[in-house]
C-alpha positions, 0 to 999 in steps of 0.5 A: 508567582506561578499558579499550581494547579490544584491536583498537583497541590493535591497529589503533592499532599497525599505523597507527602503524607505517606512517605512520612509515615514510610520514612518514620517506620523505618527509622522506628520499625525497621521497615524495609523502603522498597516493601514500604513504596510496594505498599503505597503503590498499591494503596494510592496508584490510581486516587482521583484528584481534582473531582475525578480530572486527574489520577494519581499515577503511583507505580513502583518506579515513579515512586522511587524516584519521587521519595529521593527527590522528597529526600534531597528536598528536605522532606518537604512537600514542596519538593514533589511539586512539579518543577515546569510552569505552563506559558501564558496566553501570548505563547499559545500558537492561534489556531490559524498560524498551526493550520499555516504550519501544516499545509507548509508542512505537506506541500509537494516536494516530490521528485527532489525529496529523493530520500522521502523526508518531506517538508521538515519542521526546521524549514518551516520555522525558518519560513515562518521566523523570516516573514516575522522578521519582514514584517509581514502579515501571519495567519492569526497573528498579524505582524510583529508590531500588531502582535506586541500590541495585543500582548505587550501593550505595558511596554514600548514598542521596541526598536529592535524587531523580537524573535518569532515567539515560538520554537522550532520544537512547537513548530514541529509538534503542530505540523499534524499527521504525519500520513497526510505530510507525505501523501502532500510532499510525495504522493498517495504510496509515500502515505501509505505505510504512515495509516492503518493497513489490512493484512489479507490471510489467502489461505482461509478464504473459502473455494470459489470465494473470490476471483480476480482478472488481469490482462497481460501483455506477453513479451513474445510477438507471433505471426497472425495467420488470417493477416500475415502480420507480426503482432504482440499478444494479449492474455486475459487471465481469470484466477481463482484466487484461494489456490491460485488456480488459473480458471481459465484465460484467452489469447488475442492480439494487442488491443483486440479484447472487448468487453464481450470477449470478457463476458464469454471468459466468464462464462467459461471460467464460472462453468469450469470443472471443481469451480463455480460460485461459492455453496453458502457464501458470496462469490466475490469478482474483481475487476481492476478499473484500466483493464477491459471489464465485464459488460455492465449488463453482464454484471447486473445479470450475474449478481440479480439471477443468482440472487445475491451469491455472485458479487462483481467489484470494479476497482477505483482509480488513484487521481485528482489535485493534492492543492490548487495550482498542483499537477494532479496524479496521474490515473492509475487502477489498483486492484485488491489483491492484485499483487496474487495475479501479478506475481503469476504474470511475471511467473508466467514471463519467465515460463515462456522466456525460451519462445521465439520472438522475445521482445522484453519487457519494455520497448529499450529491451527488444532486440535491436533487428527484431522491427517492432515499433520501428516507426522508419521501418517503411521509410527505409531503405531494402538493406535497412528493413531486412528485421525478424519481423519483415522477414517473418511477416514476408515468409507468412504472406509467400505462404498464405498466398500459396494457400490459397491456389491449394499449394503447402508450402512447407516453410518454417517461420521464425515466430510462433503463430497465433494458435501455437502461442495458444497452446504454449501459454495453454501448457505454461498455464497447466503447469502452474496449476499443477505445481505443489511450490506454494502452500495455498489452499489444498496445493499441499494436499496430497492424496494417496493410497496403500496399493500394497502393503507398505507401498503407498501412491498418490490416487491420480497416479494409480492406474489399473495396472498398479493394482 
């Protein structure tokens, strides 16, 4: 016979009762049994059972259910008792065997698992029901025999070996969090929807509140006019982050940007006009941990002599080993928010797409005669090295060379250099600033003025003329 646990035995009475007194006032009063189970609701939905362990839920729904299960029951008590029965000691999972279940659960399935499902519970019971099967040893549990010992010692040893004691259900209830299954079965991304998130809201930050830097490699090559030389470019970008303004930026070749160069676009961006650091509130600044940052003493400067109104931030990196014997991810920098300045690198791209010398985003991409990264360019032969590249680095060296005995020669090159791209990207960026396609801090603002009755222009527009 079954144990019922005392606050069901209550809760069973306490109904009882009332849906007697509901079922006798209809049958002498007329009373209607929905009013009737409204009422009871109200007077018994949370009654203390058991010295204050349980409540006694009692919503409309519930008891309509319940009064036709009394019904059909006979109106007897019994018929509101619970009808499941709690396993015995022998069923309960060791606390040992679910911490098996959940590492099996969130071990690394990655590149196979294409469609992201991880490691599913039926595998596990499978794993686990096969090493029973085999008589083998489980975490809290030992192996079969071992394990009819310790619950089944009444009985003989069986010759048949018995099923794995749990189901593929209570395996899957124990196989834990399921954020920490996909960041062991895929990675760090794959966890991430599965955990609480912050939703950042740009538009209320204050003016000058936050900064973000990036650099960005563009998709164009130029030609070095100091050297001669065809060489891709590199933009470090400062952008004011609550209007996605772009403060300001620099332009130098691949891998020549130092922390220095970084201190001195700083300087300039924080001096820039309408810009600066917050009145009255903390100026946060972010660097992503993979692009070349401020010197450490620039930031000590910064945050010590403005006494706490500037705050700089170095990302940290993704990385390290999910288990013993797994390949630890690879390190990467994710900034905050990096997703604002990403966004205006692709814009920024596609601004210069009509520039000379494309190479595309990626080395598969580039045009096939235009020699950059070809590693057999020098080994060659003439016919074979006559590239974009090879022919501008040779026409921007005849010229260099006539330069310098006093001579202009007048020749076009085929790719921009280094201080045109400057102005280009100096332009792209300045339409950016000024492009009302967004609804950022004061973009949708516009100001303007009745010059004339009825006329109305915007005030940077107006000039002495329009008045």
């Amino acid at each position: 016979m079954k144990k019922i646990p005392t606050w069901q035995r209550q809760r069973a009475a306490i109904l009882h009762d009332a849906f007697t007194d509901l079922a006798r006032s209809m049958q002498y009063e007329g009373a209607r049994l929905m009013d009737g189970l409204n009422s009871i609701s109200l007077r018994l939905h949370g009654t203390q059972l058991d010295g204050g362990k349980h409540s006694l839920k009692a919503k409309l729904g519930t008891l309509t259910r319940l009064w036709y299960e009394w019904h059909s029951g006979g109106r007897k008590g019994p018929a509101l008792l619970s009808d499941y029965s709690a396993s015995d000691a022998s069923h309960v999972m060791p606390d040992l065997l679910i911490q098996e279940v959940q590492r099996l659960a969130s071990v690394v399935s990655g590149g196979r698992d294409k469609n992201q499902k991880g490691v599913e519970g039926k595998g596990i019971w499978k794993h686990l029901a096969g090493e029973w099967k085999a008589g083998k040893s489980l975490p809290g549990v030992g192996t079969w025999m071992e394990w009819w010992e310790a619950n089944r010692s009444s009985l003989p040893l069986p010759s048949i070996i018995p099923d794995f004691p749990w189901c593929v259900r209570t395996v899957c209830r124990r196989m834990g969090c399921e954020a920490i299954q996909k960041m062991g079965n895929i990675g760090r991304a794959a966890a991430n929807k599965h955990l609480p998130s912050l939703e950042r809201d740009y538009s209320k930050l204050r003016r000058c509140e936050d900064y973000t830097l990036d650099d960005v490699r563009l998709d164009f090559m130029c030609i070095d006019e100091i050297t001669g030389r065809v060489v891709g470019m590199m933009a470090y970008i400062l952008m004011e982050i609550s209007s996605r303004s772009i403060v300001a930026f620099m332009l130098k070749p691949d891998g020549a940007v130092k922390a220095e160069d970084v201190d001195e676009l700083l300087a300039r961006g924080l001096q820039a006009d309408g810009y600066g650091v917050g009145v009255g509130y903390t100026t946060h600044i972010w660097f992503e941990r993979g692009s070349v940052a401020c010197t450490q003493a620039s930031q000590i400067i910064l945050e010590a002599f403005s006494d706490g109104a500037i705050k700089v931030h170095r990302t940290s990196m993704d990385g390290g080993v999910r288990w013993i014997g797994a390949a630890a991810d690879k390190a990467s920098g994710h900034a905050a928010g990096k997703a604002v300045i990403e966004s205006f690198n692709r814009n920024l791209h596609r601004r210069l797409s009509a520039v000379p010398g494309q190479r595309g985003n990626t080395f598969a991409n580039q045009p096939a005669n235009l020699g950059v990264g070809d590693k057999g360019a020098k080994d060659a032969s003439k016919s074979e090295r006559r590239t974009a590249k090879f022919e501008a680095e040779k026409l921007a060296q005849f010229k260099l060379t006539a330069m310098a005995i006093g001579v202009d020669a007048k020749i076009k090159l085929p790719f921009l250099t280094a201080t045109e791209a400057q102005r280009v990207v100096a332009a792209a960026i300045r339409d950016h600033n000024t492009d009302r396609g967004h609804s950022m801090c004061d973009f949708h603002r516009i100001t303007e003025a009745e010059i004339a009755p009825g006329v109305w222009r915007e005030v940077e527009t107006i000039t002495s003329d329009s008045l």
